[in-house]
C-alpha positions as CSV (number, residue, x, y, z in Angstrom):
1,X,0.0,0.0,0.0
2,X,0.9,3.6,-0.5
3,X,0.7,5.8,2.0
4,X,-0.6,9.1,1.6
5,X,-0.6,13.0,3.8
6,X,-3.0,15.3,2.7
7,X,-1.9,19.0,3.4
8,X,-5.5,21.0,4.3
9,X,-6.6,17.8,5.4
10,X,-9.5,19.9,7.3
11,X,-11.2,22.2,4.4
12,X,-13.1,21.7,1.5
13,X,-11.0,20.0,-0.8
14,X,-8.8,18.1,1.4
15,X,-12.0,16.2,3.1
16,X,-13.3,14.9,-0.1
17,X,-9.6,14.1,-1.2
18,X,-9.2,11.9,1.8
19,X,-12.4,10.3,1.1
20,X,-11.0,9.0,-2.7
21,X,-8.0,8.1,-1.1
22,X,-9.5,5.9,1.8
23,X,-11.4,4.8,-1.2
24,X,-8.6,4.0,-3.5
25,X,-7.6,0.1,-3.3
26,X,-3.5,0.7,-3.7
27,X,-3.9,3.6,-1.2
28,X,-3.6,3.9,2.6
29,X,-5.1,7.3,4.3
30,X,-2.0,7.4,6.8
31,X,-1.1,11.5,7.9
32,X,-3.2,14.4,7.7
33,X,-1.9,17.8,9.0
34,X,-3.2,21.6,8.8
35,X,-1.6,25.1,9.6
36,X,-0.1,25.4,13.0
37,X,-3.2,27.1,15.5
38,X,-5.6,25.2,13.0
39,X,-9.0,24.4,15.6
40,X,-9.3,21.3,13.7
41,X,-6.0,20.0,14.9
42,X,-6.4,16.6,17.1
43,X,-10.0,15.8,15.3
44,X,-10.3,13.0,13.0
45,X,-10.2,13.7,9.6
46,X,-13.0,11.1,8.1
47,X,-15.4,12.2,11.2
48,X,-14.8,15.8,9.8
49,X,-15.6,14.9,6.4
50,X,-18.8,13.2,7.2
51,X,-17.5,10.2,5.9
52,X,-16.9,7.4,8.9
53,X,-13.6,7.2,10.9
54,X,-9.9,8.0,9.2
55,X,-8.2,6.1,12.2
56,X,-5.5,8.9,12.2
57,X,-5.7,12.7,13.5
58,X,-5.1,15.4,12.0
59,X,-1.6,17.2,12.9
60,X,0.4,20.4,13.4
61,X,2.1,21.2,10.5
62,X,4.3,18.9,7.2
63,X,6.9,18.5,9.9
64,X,5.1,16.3,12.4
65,X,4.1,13.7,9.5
66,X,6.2,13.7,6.8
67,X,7.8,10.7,7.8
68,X,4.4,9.2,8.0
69,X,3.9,8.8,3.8
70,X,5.3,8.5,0.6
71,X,3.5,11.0,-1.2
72,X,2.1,14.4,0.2
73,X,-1.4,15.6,-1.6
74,X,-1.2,19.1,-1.4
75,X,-4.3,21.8,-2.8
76,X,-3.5,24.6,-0.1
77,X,-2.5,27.5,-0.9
78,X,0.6,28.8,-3.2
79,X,3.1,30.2,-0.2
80,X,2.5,26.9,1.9
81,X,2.9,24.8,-1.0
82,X,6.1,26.3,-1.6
83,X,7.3,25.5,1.6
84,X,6.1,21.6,1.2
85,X,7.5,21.1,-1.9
86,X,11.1,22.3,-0.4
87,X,10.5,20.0,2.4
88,X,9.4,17.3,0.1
89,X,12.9,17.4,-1.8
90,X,14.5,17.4,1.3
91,X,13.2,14.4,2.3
92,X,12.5,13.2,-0.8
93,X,8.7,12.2,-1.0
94,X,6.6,12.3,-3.6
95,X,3.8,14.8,-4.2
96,X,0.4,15.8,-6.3
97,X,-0.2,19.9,-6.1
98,X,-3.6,20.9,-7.5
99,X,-2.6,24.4,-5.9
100,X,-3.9,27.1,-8.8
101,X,-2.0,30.4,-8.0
102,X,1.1,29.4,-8.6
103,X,3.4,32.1,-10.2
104,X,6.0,31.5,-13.1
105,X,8.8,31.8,-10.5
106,X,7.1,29.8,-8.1
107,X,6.6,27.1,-11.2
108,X,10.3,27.2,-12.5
109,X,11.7,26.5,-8.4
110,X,9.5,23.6,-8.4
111,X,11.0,22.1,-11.4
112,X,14.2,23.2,-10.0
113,X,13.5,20.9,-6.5
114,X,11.7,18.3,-8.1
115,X,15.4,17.2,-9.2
116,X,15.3,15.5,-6.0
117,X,11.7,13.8,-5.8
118,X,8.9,13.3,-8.1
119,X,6.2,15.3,-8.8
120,X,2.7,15.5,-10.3
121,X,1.5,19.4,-11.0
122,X,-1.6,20.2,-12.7
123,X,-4.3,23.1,-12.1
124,X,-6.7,20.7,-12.3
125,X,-6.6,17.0,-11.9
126,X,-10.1,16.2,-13.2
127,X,-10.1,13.5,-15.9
128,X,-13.0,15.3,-18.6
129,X,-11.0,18.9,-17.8
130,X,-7.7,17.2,-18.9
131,X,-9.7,16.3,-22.1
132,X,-11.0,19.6,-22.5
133,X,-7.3,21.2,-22.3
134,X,-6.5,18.6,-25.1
135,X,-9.8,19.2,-27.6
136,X,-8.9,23.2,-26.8
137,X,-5.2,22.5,-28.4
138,X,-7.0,20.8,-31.6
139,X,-10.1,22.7,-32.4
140,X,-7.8,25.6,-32.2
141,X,-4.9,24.4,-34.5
142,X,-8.1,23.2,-37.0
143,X,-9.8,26.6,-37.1
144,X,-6.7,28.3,-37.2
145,X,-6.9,32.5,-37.0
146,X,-10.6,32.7,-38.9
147,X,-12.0,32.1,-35.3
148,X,-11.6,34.4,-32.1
149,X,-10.9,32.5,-29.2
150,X,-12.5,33.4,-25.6
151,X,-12.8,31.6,-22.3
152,X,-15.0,32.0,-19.3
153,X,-14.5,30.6,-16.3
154,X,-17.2,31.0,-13.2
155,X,-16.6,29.5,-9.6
156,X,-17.8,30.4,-6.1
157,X,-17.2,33.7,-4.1
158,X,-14.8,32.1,-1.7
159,X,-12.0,31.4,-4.5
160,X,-9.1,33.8,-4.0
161,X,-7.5,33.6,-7.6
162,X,-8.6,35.0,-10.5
163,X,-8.1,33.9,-13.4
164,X,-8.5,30.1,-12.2
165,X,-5.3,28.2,-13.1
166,X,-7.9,25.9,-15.1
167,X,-9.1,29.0,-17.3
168,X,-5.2,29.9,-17.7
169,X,-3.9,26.5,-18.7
170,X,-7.1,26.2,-20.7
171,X,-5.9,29.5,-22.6
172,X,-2.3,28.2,-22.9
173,X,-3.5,24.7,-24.8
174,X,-5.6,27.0,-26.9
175,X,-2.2,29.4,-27.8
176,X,-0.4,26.6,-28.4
177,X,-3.0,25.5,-31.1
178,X,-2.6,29.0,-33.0
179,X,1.3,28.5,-32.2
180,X,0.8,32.1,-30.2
181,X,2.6,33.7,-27.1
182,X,-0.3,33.9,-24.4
183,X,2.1,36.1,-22.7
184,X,1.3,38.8,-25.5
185,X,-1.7,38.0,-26.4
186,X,-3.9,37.0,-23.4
187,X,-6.9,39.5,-22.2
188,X,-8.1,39.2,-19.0
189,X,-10.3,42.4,-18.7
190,X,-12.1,44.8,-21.4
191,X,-13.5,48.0,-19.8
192,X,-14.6,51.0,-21.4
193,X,-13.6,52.4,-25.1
194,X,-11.2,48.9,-26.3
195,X,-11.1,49.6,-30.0
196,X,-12.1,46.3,-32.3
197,X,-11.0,43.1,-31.3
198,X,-7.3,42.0,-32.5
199,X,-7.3,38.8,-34.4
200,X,-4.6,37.0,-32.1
201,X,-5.7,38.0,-28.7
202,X,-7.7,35.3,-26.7
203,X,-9.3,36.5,-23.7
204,X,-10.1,35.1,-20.1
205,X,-13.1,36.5,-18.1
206,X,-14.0,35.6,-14.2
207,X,-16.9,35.3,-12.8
208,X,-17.3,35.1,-8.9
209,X,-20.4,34.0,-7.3
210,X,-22.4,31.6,-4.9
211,X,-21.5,28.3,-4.4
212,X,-20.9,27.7,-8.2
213,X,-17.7,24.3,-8.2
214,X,-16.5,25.5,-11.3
215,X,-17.7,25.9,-14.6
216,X,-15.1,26.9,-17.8
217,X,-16.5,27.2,-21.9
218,X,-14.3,27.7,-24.1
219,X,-15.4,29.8,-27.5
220,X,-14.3,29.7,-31.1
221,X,-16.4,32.4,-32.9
222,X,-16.0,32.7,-36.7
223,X,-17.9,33.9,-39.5
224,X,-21.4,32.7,-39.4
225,X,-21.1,30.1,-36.5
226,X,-19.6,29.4,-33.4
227,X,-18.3,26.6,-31.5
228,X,-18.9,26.2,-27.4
229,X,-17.0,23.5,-25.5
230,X,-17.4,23.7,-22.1
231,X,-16.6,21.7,-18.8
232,X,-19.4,22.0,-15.6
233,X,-17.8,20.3,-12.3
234,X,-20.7,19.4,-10.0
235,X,-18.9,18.7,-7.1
236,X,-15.4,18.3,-6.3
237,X,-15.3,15.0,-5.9
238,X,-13.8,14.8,-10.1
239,X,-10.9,16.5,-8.6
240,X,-10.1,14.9,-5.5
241,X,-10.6,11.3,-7.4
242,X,-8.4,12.1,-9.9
243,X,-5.6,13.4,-7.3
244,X,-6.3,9.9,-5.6
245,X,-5.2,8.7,-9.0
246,X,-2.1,10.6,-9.3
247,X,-1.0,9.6,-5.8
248,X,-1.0,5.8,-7.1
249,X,0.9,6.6,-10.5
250,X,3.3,9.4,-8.8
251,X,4.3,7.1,-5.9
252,X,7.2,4.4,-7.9
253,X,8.6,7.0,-10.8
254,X,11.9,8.8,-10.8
255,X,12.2,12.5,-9.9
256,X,10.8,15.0,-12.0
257,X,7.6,17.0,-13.4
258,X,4.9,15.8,-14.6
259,X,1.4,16.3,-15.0
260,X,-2.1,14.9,-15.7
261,X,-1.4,14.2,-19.3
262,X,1.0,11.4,-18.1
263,X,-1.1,10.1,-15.4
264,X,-4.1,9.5,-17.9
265,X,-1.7,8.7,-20.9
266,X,-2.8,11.7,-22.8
267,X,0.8,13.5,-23.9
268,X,0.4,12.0,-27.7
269,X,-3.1,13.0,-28.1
């Protein structure tokens, strides 16, 4: 069995993570921890989440467990993640970050410390949105600069980044279709007096609001028609199942990056 600490083990996402994972037959639920001064510290996990008894509590901080596992499931926050992933290589245990947020710097020192341990990183870790990054790639190279391409994403009012990393990564797929620089031409607000639309921009809009999971459509607009491909997440449970899934692959490979597209086997699609 592999066993597994989930960072956040306490909120949203890291309760229904540890559900899949006590779920998951090559999987063993054995460390979860939260932020030092975290009320739920010394509960149990699985009674928190509603879903029966962990047999474990949850702990202060990576420190306290990370001798515990052999990969660390981590969808915290970008700063503490950070921190795990240096702690990770220095002990040299395995890890899956769904943490959206994460800059370009903060992205190129992970690659640099995943020299030492391996690595799955992804924005999002559900199997039908890792299809949709792949269809956004192709329509786009097929329709080629004849169609405008714009994204919307939409999640609840307690998310903290905007763009989502899904809506970003979404965009970059799409770029990469029209061989562009999403650096240059991503839009991610239109206010006021814009002028016309360029041909090689694609744009990103947010939209913040209830208790929405998350919800991203991708457009291609052309002359006379337009294509809609879009993604609805009913509950998180798609994501946390398909971290539980990159736990299992992650756990035996060599050190390095990688992400979704080799857990499900989709790099040559």
């Amino acid at each position: 069995m592999i066993n597994v600490i989930i960072a956040g083990a306490a909120g949203r996402m890291g309760q229904r993570i540890g559900y899949m994972v006590s779920q998951h037959p090559d999987l063993n639920y054995a460390a979860a921890f939260e932020a030092p001064g975290s009320p739920a510290i010394g509960n149990d996990p699985g009674v928190m989440g509603g879903w029966g008894e962990a047999g474990i509590k949850i702990e202060e901080g990576l420190e306290a467990v990370i001798d515990k596992g052999d990969v660390i499931i981590d969808f915290t926050f970008h700063k503490a993640t950070m921190e795990f992933a240096k702690m990770a290589s220095a002990h040299k245990r395995a890890m899956v970050i769904g943490t959206t947020g994460l800059s370009v710097e903060n992205l190129e020192e992970l690659k640099k410390l995943s020299a030492n341990f391996p690595c799955v990183q992804a924005p999002n870790m559900a199997v039908g949105v890792n299809v949709l990054f792949k269809l956004a790639e192709k329509t786009a190279s097929i329709l080629g600069d004849d169609y405008n391409i714009e994204i919307v994403e939409l999640h609840h009012n307690k998310k903290k980044d905007a763009p989502s990393g899904t809506a970003l990564k979404l965009a970059e797929m799409a770029a990469s279709g029209v061989n562009r620089d999403l650096e240059k031409v991503g839009v991610y607000e239109r206010n006021g007096i814009i002028g016309e639309r360029t041909v090689e921009e694609i744009g990103v809009q947010t939209v913040r609001g209830g208790d929405i999971v998350g919800e991203h459509t991708i457009y291609f607009a052309g002359p006379g028609e337009r294509i809609e491909i879009t993604h609805r997440a009913h509950s998180r449970d798609n994501f946390a199942q398909g971290a539980a899934k990159a736990a299992a692959w992650i756990a035996d490979k060599e050190a390095g990056m990688y992400t979704m597209f080799d857990v499900l086997d989709l790099q040559d699609l």
